[in-house]
MARBA-3410 file (N, C-alpha, C, O; in Angstrom, 1 decimal):
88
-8.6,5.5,-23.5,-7.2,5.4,-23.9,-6.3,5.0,-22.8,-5.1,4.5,-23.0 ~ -6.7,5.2,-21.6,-5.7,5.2,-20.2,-6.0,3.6,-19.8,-5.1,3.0,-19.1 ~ -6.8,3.2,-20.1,-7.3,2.1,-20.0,-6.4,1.3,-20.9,-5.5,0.7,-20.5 ~ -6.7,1.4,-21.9,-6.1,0.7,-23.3,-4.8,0.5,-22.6,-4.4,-0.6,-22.2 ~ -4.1,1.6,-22.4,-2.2,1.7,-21.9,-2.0,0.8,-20.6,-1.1,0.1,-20.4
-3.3,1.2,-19.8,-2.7,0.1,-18.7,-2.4,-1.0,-18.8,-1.4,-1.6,-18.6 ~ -3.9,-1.6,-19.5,-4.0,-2.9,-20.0,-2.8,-3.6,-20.7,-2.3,-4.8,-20.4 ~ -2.4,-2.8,-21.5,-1.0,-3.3,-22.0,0.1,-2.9,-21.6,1.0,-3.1,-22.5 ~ 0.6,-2.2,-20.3,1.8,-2.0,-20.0,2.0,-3.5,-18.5,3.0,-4.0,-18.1 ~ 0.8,-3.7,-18.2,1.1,-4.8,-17.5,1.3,-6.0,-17.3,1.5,-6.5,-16.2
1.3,-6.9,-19.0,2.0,-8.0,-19.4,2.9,-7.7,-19.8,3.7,-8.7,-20.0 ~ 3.4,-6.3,-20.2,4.6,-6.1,-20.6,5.5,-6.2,-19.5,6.6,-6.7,-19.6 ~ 5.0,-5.6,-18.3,5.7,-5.9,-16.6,6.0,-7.0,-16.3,7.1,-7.2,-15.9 ~ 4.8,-8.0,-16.5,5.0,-9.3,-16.3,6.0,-10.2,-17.2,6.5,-11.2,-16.8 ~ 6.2,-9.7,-18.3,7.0,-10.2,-18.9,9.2,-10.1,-19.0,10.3,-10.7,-19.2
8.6,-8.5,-18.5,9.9,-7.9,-18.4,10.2,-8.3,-16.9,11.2,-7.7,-16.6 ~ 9.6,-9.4,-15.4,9.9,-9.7,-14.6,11.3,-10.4,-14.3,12.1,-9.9,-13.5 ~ 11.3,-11.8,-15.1,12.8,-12.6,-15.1,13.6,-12.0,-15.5,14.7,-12.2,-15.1 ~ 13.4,-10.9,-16.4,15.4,-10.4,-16.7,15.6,-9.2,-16.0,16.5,-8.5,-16.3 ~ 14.8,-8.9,-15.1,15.5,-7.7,-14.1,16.5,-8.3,-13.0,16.0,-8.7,-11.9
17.8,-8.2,-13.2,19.0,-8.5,-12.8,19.4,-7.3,-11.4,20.5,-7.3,-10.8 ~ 18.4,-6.6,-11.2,18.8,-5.5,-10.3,17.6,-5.3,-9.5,16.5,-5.1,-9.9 ~ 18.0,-5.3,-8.4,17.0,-5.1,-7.6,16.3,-3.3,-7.6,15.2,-2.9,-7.2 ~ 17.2,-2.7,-8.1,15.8,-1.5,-7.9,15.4,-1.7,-9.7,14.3,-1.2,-9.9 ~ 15.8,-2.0,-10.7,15.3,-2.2,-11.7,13.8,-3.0,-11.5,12.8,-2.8,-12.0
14.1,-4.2,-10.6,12.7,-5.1,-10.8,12.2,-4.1,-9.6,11.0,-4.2,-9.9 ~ 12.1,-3.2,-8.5,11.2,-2.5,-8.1,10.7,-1.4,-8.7,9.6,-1.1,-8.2 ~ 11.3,-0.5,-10.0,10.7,0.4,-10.9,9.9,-0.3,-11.7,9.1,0.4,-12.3 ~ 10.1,-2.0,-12.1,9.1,-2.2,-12.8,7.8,-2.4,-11.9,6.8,-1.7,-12.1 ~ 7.7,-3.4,-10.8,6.9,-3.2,-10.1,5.3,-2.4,-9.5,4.2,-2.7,-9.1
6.6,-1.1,-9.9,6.0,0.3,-9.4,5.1,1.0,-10.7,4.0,1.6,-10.7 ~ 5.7,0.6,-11.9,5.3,1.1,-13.0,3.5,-0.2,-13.0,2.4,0.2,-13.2 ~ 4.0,-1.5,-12.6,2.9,-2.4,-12.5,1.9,-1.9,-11.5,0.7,-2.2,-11.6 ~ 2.1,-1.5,-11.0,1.2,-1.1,-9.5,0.4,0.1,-9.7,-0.8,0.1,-9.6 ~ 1.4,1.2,-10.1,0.8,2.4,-11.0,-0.7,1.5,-11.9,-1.8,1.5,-11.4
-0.5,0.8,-13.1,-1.1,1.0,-13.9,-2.0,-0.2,-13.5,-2.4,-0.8,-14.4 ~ -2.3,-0.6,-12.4,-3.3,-1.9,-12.0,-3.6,-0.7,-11.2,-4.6,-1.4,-11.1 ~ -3.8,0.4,-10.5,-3.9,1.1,-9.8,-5.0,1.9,-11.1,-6.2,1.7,-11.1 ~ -4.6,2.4,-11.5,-5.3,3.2,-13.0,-6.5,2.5,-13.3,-7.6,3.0,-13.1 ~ -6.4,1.5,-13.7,-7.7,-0.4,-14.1,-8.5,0.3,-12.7,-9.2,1.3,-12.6
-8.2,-0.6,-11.8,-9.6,0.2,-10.3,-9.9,1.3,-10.7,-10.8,1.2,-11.5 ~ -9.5,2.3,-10.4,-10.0,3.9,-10.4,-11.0,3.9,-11.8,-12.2,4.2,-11.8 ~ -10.2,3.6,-12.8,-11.1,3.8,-13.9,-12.5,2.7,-14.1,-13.4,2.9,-14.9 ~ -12.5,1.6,-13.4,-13.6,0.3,-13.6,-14.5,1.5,-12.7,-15.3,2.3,-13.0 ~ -13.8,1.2,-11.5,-15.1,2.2,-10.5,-15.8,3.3,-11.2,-17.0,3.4,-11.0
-14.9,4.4,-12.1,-15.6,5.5,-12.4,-16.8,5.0,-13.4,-17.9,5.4,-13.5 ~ -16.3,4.2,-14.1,-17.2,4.0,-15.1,-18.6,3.2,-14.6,-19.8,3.5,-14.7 ~ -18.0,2.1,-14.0,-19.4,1.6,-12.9,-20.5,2.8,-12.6,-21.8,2.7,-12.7 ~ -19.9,3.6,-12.2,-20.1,4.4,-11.2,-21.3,5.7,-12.4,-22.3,6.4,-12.3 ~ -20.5,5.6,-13.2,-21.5,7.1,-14.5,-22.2,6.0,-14.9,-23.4,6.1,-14.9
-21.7,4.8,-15.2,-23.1,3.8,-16.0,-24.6,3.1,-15.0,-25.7,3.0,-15.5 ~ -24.2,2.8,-13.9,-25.6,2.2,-12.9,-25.4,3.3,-12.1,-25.4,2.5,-11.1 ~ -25.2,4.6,-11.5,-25.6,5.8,-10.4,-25.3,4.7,-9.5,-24.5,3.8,-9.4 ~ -26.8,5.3,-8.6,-26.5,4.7,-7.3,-27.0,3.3,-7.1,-27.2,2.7,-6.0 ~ -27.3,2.8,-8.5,-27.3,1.3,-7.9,-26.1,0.5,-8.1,-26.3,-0.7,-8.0
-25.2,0.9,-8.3,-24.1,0.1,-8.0,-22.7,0.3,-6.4,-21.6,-0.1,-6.1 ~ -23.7,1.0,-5.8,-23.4,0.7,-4.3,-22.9,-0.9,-3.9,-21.7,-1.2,-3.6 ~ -23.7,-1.4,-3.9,-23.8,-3.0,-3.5,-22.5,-3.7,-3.8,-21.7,-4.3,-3.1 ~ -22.5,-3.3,-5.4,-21.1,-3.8,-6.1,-19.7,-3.5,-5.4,-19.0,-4.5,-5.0 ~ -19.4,-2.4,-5.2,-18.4,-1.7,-4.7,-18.0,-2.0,-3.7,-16.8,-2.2,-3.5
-19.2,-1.9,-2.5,-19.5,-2.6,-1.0,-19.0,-4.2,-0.9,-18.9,-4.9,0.2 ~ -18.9,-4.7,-2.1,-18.5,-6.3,-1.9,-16.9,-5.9,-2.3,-16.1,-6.0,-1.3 ~ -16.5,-5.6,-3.3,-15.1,-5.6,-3.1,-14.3,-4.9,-2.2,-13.1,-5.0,-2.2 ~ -15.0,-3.9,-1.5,-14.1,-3.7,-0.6,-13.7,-4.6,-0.1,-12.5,-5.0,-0.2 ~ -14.8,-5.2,0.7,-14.9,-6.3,1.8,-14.0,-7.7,1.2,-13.4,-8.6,1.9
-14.0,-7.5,-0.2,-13.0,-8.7,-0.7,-11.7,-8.3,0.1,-11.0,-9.0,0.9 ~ -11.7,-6.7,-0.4,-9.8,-6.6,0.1,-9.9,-6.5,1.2,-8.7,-6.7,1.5 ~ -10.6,-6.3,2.5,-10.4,-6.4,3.4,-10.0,-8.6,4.1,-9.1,-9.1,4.8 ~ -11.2,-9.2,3.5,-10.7,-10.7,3.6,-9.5,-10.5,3.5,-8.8,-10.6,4.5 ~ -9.0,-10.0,2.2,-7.1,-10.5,1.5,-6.0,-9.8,2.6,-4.9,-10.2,2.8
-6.9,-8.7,3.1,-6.2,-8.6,4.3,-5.6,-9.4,5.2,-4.4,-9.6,5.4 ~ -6.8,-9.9,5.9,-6.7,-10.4,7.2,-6.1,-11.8,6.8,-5.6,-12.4,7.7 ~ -6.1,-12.4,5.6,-5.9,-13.8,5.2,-4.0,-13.3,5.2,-3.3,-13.9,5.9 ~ -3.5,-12.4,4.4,-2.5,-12.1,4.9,-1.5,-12.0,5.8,-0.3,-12.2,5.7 ~ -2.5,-11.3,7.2,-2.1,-11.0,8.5,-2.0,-12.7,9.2,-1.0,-13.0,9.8
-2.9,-13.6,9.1,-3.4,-14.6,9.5,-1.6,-15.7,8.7,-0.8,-16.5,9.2 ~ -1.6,-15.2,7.4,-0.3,-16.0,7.0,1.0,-15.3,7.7,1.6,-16.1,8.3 ~ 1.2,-14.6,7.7,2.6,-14.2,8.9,2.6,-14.5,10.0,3.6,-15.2,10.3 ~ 1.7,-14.2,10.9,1.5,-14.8,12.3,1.6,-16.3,12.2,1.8,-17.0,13.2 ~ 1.4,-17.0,11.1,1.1,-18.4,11.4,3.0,-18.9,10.5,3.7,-19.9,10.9
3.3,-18.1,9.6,4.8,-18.3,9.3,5.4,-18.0,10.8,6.0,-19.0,11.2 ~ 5.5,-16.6,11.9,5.9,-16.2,12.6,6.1,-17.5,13.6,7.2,-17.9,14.0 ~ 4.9,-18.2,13.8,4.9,-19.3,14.7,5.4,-20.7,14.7,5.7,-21.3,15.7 ~ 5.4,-21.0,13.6,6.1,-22.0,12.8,7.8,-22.1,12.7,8.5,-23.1,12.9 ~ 8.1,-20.6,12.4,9.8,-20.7,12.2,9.9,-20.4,14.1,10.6,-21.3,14.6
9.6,-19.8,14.8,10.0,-19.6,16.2,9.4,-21.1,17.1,9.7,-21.6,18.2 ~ 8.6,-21.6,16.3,8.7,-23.3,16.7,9.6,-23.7,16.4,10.3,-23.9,17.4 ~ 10.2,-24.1,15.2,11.8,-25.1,14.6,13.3,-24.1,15.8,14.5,-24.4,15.7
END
């Protein structure tokens, strides 16, 4: 059921994006978005996790390592914005 709700509160986020006229309005939606993409992980893992035991180690061990890439690909785009505007 928590699933079901996320799933559909977060095109509703997406949707309700262009008419937030206020800045802490479009950060409560945000946050309400973050919350429930936040809920989606927790609950994929758990279930991963009661359906294959411990062979789904492997799985889990790659997406970390995904977010850690999205990291550094991050870190790697500011420093290279950082350098560019303090070049002009």
């Amino acid at each position: 059921m928590i699933l079901l709700v996320a799933s559909t509160l977060i095109p509703l986020c997406m949707f309700i994006i262009p008419f937030c006229e206020v800045l802490g309005a479009l950060g409560l939606v945000l946050a309400v978005m973050g919350v429930n993409m936040g809920c989606i992980d927790c609950l994929a893992n758990l279930k991963m996790i009661q359906l294959y035991g411990e062979a789904v180690a492997p799985f889990l061990q790659v997406r970390v390592g995904a977010h850690v890439g999205v990291g550094v690909g991050r870190v790697c785009t500011w420093v290279w914005v950082w350098v560019c505007v303090a070049w002009l």
